[in-house]
C-alpha positions in Angstrom: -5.9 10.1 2.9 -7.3 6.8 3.3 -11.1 8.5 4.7 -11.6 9.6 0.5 -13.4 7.7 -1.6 -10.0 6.3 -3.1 -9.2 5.1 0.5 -11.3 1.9 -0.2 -8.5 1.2 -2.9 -5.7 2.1 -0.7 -7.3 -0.3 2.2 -7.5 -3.3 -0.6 -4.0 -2.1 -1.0 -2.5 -2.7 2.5 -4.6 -5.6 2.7 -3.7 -7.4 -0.1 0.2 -6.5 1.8 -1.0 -8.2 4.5 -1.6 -11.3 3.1 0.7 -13.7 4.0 1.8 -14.7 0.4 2.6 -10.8 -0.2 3.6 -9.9 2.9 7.3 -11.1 2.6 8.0 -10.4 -1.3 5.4 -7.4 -1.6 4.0 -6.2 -4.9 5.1 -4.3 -7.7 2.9 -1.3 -9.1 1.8 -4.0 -12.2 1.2 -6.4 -9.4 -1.5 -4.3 -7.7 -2.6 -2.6 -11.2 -3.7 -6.2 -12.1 -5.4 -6.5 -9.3 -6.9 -3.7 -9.4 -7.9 -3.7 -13.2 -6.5 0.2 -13.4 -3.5 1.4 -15.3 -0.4 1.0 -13.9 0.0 5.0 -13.6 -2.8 4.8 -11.2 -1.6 2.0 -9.4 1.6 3.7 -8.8 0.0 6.9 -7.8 -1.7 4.8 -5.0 1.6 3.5 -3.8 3.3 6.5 -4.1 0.8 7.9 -1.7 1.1 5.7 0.7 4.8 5.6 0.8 4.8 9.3 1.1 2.5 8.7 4.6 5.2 6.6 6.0 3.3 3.1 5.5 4.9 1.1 2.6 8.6 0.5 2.5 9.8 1.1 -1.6 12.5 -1.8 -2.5 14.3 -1.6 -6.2 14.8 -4.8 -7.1 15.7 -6.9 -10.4 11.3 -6.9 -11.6 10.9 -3.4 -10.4 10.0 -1.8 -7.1 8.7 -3.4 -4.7 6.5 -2.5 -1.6 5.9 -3.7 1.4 3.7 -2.3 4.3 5.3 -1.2 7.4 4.0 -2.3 10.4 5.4 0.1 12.8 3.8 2.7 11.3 0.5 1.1 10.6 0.0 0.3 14.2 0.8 4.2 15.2 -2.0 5.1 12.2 -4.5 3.0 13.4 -4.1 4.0 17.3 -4.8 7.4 15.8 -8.0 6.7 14.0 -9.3 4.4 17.2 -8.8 8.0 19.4 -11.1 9.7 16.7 -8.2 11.4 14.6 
């Protein structure tokens, strides 16, 4: 999922999650729909995505979901794309 053409935006994505102003609070699906300059339908599809793969952590909270990346599982993703997954 992230080696499609739409993996660039999911990259951006767990970057931007990264960062150290986001990493903490996360980002809501308007959040990263600004950022994006997409609809927030398509921002949410994004997160939903990536959720689904184990590597954002959904949080209801009083502005909305938020998400946040989850390390754990980044690090076992990215030891499989090093061994050529």
């Amino acid at each position: 999922m992230l080696r499609t053409p739409a993996g660039g935006t999911r990259l951006r994505i767990l970057g931007w999650l990264g960062e150290p102003d986001t990493a903490e609070r996360g980002l809501t699906a308007d959040d990263v729909a600004a950022r994006l300059g997409v609809p927030r339908p398509a921002a949410l599809a994004h997160l939903r995505l990536l959720a689904s793969l184990g590597l954002l952590h959904p949080t209801a909270g009083d502005d909305g979901t938020r998400y946040r990346r989850d390390e754990i599982r980044l690090a076992e993703v990215t030891q499989l794309f090093r061994k050529g997954w």
